[in-house]
TORNUZA-695155 format. One record per residue: residue number from 1; residue in three letters; y, x negated, z negated of N, C-alpha, C in turn. Coordinates in nm, 2 decimals, decimal comma, padded with zeros to 4 digits. Each point is the difference from the previous one (the first is absolute). Layout:
residues N
<site><pos>NUM</pos><code>ALA</code><n_Y>Y</n_Y><n_X>X</n_X><n_Z>Z</n_Z><ca_Y>Y</ca_Y><ca_X>X</ca_X><ca_Z>Z</ca_Z><c_Y>Y</c_Y><c_X>X</c_X><c_Z>Z</c_Z></site>
...
end
This chain:
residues 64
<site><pos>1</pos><code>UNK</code><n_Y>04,89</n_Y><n_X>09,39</n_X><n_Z>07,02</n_Z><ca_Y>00,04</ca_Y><ca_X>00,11</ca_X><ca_Z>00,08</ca_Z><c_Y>00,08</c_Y><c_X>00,10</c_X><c_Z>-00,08</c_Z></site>
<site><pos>2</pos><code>UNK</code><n_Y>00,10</n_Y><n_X>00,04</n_X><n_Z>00,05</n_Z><ca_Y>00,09</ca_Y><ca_X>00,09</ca_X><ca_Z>-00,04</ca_Z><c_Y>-00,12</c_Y><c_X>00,13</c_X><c_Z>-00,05</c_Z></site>
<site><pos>3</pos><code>UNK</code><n_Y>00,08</n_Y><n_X>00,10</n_X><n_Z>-00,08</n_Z><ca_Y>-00,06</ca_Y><ca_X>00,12</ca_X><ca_Z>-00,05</ca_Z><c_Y>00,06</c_Y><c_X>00,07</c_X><c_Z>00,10</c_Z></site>
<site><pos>4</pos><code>UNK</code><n_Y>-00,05</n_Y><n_X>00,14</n_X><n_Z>00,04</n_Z><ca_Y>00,03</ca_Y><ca_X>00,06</ca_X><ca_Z>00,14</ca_Z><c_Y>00,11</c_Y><c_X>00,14</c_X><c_Z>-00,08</c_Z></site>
<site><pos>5</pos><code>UNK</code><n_Y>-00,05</n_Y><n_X>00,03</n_X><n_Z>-00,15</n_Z><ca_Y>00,03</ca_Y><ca_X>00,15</ca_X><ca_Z>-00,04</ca_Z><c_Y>00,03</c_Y><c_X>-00,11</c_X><c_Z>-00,16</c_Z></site>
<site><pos>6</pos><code>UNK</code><n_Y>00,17</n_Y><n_X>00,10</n_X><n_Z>-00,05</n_Z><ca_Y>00,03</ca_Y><ca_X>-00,11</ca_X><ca_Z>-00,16</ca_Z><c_Y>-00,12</c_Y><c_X>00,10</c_X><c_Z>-00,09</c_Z></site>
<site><pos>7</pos><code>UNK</code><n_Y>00,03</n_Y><n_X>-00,06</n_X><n_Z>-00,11</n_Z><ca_Y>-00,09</ca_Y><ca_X>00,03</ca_X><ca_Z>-00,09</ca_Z><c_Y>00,05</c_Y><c_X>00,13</c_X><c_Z>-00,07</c_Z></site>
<site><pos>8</pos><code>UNK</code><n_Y>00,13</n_Y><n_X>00,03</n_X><n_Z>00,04</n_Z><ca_Y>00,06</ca_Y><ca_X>00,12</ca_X><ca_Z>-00,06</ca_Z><c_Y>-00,05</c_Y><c_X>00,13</c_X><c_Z>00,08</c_Z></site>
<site><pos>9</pos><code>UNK</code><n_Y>00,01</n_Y><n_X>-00,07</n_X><n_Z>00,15</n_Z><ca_Y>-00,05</ca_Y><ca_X>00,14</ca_X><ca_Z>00,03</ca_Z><c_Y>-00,17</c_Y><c_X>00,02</c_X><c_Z>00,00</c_Z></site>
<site><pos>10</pos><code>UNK</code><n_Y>-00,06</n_Y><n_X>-00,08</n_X><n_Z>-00,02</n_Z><ca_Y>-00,15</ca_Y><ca_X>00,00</ca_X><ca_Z>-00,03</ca_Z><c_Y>-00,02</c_Y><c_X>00,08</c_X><c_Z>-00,17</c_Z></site>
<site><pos>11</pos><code>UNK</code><n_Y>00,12</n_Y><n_X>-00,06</n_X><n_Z>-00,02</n_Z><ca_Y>-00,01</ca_Y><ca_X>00,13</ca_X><ca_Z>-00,14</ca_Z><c_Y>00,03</c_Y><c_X>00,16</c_X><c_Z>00,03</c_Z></site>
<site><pos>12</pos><code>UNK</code><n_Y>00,06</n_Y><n_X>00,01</n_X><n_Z>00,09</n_Z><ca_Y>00,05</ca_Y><ca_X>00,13</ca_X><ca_Z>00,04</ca_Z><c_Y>-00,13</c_Y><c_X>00,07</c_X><c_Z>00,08</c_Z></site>
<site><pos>13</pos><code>UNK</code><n_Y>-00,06</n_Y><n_X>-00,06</n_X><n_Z>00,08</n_Z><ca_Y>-00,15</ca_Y><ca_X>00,03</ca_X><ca_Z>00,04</ca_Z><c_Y>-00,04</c_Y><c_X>00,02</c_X><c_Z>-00,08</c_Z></site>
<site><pos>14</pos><code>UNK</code><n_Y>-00,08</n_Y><n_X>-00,04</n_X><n_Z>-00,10</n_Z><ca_Y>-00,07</ca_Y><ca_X>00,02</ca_X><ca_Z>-00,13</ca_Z><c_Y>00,03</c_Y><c_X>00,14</c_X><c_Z>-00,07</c_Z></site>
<site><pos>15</pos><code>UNK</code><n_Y>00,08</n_Y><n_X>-00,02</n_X><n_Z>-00,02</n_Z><ca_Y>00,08</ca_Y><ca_X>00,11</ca_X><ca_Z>-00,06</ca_Z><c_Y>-00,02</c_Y><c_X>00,12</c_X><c_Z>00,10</c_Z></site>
<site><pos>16</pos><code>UNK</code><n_Y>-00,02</n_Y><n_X>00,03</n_X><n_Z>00,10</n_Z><ca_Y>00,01</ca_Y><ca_X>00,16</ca_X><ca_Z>00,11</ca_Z><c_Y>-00,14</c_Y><c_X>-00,03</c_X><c_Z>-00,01</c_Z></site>
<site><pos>17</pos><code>UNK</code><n_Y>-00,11</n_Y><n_X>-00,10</n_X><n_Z>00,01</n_Z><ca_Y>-00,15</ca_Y><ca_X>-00,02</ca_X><ca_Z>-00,04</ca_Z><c_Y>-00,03</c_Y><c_X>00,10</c_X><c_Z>-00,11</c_Z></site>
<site><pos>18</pos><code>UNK</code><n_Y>00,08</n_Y><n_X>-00,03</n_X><n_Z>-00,10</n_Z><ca_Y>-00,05</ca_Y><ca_X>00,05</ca_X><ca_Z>-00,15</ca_Z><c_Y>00,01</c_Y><c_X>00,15</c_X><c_Z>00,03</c_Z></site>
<site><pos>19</pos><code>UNK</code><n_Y>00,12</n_Y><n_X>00,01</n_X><n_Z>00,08</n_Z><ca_Y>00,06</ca_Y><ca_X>00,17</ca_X><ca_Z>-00,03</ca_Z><c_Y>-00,14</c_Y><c_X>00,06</c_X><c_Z>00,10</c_Z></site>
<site><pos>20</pos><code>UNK</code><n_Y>-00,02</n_Y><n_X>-00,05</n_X><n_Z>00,11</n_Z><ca_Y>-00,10</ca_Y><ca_X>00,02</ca_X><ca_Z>00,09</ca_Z><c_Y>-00,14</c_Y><c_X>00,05</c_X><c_Z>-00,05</c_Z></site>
<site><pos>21</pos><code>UNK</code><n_Y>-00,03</n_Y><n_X>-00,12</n_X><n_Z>-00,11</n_Z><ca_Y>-00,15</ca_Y><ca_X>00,01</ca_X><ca_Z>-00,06</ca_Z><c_Y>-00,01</c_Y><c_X>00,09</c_X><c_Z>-00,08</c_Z></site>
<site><pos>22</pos><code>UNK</code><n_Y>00,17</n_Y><n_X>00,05</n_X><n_Z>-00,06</n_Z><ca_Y>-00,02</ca_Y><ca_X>00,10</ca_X><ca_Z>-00,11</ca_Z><c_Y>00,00</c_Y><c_X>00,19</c_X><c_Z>00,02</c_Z></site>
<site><pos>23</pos><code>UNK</code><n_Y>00,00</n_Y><n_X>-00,04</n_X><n_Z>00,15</n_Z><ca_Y>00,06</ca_Y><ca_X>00,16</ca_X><ca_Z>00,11</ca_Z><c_Y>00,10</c_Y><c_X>00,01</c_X><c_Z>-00,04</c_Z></site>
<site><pos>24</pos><code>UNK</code><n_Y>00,10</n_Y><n_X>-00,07</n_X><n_Z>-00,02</n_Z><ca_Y>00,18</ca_Y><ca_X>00,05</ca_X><ca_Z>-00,02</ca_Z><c_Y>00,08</c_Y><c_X>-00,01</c_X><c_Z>00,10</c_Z></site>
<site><pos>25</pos><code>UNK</code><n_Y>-00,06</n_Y><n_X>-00,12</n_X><n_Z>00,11</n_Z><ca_Y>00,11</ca_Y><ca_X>-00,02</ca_X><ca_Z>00,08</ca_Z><c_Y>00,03</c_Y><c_X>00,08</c_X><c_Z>00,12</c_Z></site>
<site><pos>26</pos><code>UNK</code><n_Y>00,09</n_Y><n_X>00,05</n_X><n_Z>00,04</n_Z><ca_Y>00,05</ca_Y><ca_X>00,09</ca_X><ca_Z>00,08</ca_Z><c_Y>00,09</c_Y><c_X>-00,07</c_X><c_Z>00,15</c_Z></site>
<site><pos>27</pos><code>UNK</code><n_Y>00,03</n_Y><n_X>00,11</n_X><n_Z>00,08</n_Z><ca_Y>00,04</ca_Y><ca_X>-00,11</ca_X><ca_Z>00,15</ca_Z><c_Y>00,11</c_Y><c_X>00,09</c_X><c_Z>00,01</c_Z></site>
<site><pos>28</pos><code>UNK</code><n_Y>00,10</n_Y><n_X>-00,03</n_X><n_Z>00,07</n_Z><ca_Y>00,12</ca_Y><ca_X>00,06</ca_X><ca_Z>00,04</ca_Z><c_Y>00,09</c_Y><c_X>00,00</c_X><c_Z>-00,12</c_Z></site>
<site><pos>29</pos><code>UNK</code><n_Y>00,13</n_Y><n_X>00,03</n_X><n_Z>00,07</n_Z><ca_Y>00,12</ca_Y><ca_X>00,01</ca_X><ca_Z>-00,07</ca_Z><c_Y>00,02</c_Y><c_X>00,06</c_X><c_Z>-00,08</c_Z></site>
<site><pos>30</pos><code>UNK</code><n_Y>00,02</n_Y><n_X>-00,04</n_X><n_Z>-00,17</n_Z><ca_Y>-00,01</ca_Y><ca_X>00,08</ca_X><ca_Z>-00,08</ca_Z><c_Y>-00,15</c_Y><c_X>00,08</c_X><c_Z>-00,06</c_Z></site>
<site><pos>31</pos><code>UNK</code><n_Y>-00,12</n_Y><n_X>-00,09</n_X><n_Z>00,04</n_Z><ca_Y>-00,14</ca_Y><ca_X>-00,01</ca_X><ca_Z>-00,02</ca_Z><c_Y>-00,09</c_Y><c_X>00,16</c_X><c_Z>00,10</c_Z></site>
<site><pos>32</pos><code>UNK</code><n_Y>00,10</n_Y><n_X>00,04</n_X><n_Z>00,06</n_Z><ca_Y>-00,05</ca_Y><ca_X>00,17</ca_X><ca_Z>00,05</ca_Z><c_Y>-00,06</c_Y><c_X>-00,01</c_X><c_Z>00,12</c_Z></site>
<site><pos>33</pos><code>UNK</code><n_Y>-00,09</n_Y><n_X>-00,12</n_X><n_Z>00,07</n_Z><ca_Y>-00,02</ca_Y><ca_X>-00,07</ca_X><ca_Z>00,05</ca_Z><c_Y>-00,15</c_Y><c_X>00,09</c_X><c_Z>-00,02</c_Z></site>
<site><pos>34</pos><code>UNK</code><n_Y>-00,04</n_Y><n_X>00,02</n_X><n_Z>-00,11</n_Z><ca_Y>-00,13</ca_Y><ca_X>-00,04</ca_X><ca_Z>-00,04</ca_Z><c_Y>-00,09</c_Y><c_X>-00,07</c_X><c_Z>-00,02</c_Z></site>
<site><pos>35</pos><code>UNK</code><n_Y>-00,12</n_Y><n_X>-00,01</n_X><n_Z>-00,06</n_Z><ca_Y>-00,06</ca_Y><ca_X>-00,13</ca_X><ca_Z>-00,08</ca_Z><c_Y>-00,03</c_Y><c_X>-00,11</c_X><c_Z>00,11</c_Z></site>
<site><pos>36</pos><code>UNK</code><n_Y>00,00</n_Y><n_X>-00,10</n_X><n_Z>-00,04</n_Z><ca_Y>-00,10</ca_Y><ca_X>-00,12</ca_X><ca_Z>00,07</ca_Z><c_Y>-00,11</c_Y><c_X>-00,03</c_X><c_Z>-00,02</c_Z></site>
<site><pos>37</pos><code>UNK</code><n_Y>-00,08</n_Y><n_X>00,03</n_X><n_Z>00,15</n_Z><ca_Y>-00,14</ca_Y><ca_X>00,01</ca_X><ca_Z>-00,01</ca_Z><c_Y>-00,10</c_Y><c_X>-00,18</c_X><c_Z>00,05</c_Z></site>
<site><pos>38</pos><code>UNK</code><n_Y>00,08</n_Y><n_X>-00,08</n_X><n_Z>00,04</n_Z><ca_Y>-00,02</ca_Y><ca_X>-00,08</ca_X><ca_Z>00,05</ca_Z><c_Y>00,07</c_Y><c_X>-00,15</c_X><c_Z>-00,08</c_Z></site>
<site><pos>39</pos><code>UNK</code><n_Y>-00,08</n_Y><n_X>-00,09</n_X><n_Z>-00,04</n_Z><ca_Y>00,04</ca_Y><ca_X>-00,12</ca_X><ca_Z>-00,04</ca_Z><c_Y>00,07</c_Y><c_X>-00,04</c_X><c_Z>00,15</c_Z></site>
<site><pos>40</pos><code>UNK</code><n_Y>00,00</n_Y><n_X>-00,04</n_X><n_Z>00,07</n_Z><ca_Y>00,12</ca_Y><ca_X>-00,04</ca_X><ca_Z>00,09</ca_Z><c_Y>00,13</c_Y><c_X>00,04</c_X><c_Z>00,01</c_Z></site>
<site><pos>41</pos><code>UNK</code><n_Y>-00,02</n_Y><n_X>00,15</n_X><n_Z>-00,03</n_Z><ca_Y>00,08</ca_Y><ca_X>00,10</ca_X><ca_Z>-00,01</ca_Z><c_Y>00,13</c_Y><c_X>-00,08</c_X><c_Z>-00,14</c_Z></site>
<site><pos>42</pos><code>UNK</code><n_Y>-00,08</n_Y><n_X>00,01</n_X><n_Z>-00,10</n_Z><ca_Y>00,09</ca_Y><ca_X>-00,04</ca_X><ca_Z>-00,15</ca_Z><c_Y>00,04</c_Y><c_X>-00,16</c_X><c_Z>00,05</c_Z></site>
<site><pos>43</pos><code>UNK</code><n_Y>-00,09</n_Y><n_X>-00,07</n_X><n_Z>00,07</n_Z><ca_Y>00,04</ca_Y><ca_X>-00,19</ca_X><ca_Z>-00,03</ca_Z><c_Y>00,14</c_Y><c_X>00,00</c_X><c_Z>00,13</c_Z></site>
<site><pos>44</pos><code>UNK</code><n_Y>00,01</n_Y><n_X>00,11</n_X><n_Z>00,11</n_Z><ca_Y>00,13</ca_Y><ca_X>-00,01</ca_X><ca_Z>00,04</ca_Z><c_Y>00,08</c_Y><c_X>00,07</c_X><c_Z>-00,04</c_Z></site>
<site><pos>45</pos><code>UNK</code><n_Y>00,02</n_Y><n_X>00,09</n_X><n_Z>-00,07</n_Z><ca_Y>00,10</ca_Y><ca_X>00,08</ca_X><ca_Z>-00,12</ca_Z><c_Y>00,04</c_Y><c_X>-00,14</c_X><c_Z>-00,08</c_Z></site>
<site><pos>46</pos><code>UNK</code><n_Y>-00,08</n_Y><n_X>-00,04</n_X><n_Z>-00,05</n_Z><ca_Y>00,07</ca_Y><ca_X>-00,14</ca_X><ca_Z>-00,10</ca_Z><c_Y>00,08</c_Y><c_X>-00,10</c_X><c_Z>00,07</c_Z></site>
<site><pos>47</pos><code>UNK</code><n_Y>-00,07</n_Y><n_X>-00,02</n_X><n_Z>00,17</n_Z><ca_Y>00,08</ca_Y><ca_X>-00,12</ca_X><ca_Z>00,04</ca_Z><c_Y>00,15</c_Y><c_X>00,04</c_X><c_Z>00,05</c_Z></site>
<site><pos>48</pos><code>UNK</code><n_Y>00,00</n_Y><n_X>00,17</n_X><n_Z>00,00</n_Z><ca_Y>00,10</ca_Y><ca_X>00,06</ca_X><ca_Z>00,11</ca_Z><c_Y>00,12</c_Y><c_X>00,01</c_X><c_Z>-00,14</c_Z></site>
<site><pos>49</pos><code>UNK</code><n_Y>-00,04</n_Y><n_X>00,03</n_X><n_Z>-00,13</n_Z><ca_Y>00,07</ca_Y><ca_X>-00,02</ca_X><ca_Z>-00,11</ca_Z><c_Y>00,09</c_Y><c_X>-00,17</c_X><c_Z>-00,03</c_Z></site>
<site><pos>50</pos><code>UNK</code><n_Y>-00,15</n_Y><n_X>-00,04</n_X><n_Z>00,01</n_Z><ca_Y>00,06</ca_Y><ca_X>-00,16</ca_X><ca_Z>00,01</ca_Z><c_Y>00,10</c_Y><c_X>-00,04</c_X><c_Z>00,06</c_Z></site>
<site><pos>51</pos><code>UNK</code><n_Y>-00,02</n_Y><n_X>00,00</n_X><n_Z>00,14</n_Z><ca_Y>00,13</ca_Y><ca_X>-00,06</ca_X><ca_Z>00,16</ca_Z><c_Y>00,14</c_Y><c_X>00,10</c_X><c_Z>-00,10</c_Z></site>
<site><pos>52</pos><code>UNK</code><n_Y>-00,02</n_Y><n_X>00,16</n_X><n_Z>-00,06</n_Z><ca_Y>00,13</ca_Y><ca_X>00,06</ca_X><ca_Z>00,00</ca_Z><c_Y>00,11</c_Y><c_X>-00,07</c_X><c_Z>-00,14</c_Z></site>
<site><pos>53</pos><code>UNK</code><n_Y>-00,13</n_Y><n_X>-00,08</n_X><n_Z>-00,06</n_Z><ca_Y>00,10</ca_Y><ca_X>-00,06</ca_X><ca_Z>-00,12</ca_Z><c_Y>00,03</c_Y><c_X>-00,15</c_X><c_Z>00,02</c_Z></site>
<site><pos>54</pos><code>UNK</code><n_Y>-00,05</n_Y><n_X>-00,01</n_X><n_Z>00,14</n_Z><ca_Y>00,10</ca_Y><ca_X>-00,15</ca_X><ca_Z>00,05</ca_Z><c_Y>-00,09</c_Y><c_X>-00,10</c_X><c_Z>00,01</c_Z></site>
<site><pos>55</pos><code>UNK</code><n_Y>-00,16</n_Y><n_X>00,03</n_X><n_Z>-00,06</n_Z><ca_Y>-00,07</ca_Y><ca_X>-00,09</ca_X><ca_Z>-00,07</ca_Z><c_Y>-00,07</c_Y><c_X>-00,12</c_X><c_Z>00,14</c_Z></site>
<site><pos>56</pos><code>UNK</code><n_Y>-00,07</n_Y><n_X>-00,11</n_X><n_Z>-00,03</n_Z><ca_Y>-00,08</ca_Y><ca_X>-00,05</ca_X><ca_Z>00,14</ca_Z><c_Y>-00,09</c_Y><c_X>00,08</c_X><c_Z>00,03</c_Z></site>
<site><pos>57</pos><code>UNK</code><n_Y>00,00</n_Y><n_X>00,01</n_X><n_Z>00,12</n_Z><ca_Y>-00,13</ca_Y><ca_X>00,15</ca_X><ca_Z>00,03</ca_Z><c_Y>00,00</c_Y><c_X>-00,12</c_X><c_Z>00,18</c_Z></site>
<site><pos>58</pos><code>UNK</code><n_Y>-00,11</n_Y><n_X>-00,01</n_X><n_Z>00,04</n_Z><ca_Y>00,02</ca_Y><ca_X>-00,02</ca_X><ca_Z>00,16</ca_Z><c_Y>00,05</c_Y><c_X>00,18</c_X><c_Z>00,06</c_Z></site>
<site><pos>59</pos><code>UNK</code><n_Y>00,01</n_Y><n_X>-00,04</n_X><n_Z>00,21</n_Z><ca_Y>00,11</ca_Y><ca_X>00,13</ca_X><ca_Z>00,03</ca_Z><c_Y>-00,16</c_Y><c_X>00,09</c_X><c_Z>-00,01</c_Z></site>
<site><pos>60</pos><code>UNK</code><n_Y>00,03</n_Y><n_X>00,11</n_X><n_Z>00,05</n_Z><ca_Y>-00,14</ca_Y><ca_X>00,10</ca_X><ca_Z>00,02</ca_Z><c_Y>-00,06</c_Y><c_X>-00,05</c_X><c_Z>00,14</c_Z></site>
<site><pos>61</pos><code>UNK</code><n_Y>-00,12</n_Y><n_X>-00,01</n_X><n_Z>00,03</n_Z><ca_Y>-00,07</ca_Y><ca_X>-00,08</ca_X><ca_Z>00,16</ca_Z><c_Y>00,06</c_Y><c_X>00,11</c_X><c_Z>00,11</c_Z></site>
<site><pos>62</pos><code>UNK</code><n_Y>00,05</n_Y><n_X>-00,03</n_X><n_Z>00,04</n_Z><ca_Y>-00,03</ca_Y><ca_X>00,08</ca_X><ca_Z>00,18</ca_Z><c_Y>-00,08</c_Y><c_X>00,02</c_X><c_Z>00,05</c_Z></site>
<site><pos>63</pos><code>UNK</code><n_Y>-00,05</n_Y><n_X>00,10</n_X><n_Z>00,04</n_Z><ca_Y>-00,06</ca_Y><ca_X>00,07</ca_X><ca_Z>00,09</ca_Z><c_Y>00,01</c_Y><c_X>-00,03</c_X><c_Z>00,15</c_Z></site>
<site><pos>64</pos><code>UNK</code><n_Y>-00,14</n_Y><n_X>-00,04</n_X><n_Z>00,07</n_Z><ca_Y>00,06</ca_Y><ca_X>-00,05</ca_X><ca_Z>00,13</ca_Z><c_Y>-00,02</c_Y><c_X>00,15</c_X><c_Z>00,09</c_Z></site>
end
């Protein structure tokens, strides 16, 4: 079975994880967003980083 997410951007997740666990990571443009309070919060910051540098990301689910 295919891999659904590349491994680059699973590194890119990890990475907004780390900033997450360490209270650094921030939301909005330019980080003025304010902190991220929520692990869901940071694992879609990483995948929304991922899709913008081209990387395999599946699309975001629809909402029915």
């Amino acid at each position: 079975m295919a891999r659904r997410y590349s491994r680059s951007a699973n590194k890119d997740v990890e990475r907004e994880m780390r900033k997450f666990n360490r209270g650094k990571l921030k939301s909005g443009k330019g980080g003025k967003g304010g902190r991220v309070k929520s692990r869901k919060q940071a694992i879609a910051i990483g995948l929304s980083e991922a899709r913008q540098k081209g990387k395999k990301v599946p699309r975001k689910a629809k909402r029915a």
